[in-house]
C-alpha positions, 0 to 999 in steps of 0.5 A: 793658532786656534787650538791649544795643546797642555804642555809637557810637564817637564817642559813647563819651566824650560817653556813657562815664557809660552805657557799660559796659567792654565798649563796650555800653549798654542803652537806653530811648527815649521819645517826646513822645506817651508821655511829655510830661514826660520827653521835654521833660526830655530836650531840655532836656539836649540843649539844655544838654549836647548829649546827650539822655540821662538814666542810668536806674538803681535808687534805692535805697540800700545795704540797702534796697529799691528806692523804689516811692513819692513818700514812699520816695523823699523819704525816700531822697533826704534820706538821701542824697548826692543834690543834687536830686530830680524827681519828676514836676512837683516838683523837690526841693532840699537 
């Protein structure tokens, strides 16, 4: 995610969550051989929302490292204001 790429302009509103202020995202793609579940996560959304996209970003909370396993980010999520967590095949409910 070094690079940034300008975002359509008639994908800017559907897309404003992952566009920065300068009109620019930072993308990742997958495809259904490297990542079965993801991928089929992904078009659920698009199925749903019309946009297959999904904001990559660090979880963590203030102060604390970046989560790095299932019990971290259990612990995290639960501290949280976070409704659902995925975790692989496990969805996650408070």
């Amino acid at each position: 995610m070094n690079v940034n790429y300008q975002t359509k302009k008639d994908k800017l509103l559907s897309l404003s969550g992952v566009t920065h202020a300068d009109g620019t995202c930072r993308i990742q793609t997958v495809n259904q051989k490297q990542n079965q579940l993801y991928y089929n996560l992904l078009m659920e959304l698009k199925a749903k929302t019309g946009v297959g996209v999904c904001l990559n970003t660090s979880f963590n909370l203030k102060y604390e490292p970046i989560v790095s396993t299932p019990q971290q980010a259990i612990a995290t999520f639960f501290a949280s204001g976070l409704d659902a967590l995925i975790i692989g095949k496990y969805l996650v409910k408070k």
